[in-house]
N, C-alpha and C positions, 0 to 999 in steps of 0.2 A: 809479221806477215802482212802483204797485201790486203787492204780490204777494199778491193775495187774490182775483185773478181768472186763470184757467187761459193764456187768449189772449198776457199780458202774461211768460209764464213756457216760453222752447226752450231744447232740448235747448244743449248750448255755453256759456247766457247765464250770466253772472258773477250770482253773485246771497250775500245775506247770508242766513243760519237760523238759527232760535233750536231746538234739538236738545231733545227731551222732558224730559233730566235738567235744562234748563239752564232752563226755561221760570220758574219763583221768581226769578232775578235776571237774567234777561234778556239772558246776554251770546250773541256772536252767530260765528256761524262763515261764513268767505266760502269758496268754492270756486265749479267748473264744474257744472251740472246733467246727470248721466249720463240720469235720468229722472225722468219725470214719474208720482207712484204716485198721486196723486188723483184722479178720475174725473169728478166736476162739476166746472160751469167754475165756480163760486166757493167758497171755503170762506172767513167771518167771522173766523177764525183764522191764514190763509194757506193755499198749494196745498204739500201735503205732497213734498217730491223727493227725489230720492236722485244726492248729490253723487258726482263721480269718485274721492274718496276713503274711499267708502263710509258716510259719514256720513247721516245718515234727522232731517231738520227741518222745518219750514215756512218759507214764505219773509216774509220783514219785508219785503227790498229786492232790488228789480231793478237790478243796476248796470250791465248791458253789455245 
């Protein structure tokens, strides 16, 4: 699933992020979404969240 629209991205959902430092070669971190820090429902770059292991990335992919 799109993660570049806000609708497609709750609280629980499995999802993958590419993390600020990580953004030059793209590799990606999966975790649970504690919350949701974006505000519009779309951002061209992915909806910014904050994983339950306190990691801060946008999202590429919605897996659950």
């Amino acid at each position: 699933m799109n993660g570049r629209l806000r609708k497609n991205i709750r609280i629980g959902a499995w999802v993958e992020i590419v993390q600020k430092h990580q953004q030059q070669n793209g590799e990606l971190t999966e975790g649970t979404v504690r919350r949701v820090l974006t505000k519009s429902s779309e951002h061209p770059h992915g909806i910014k969240v904050l994983l339950d292991t306190g990691e801060v990335g946008r999202v590429k992919k919605v897996l659950t």
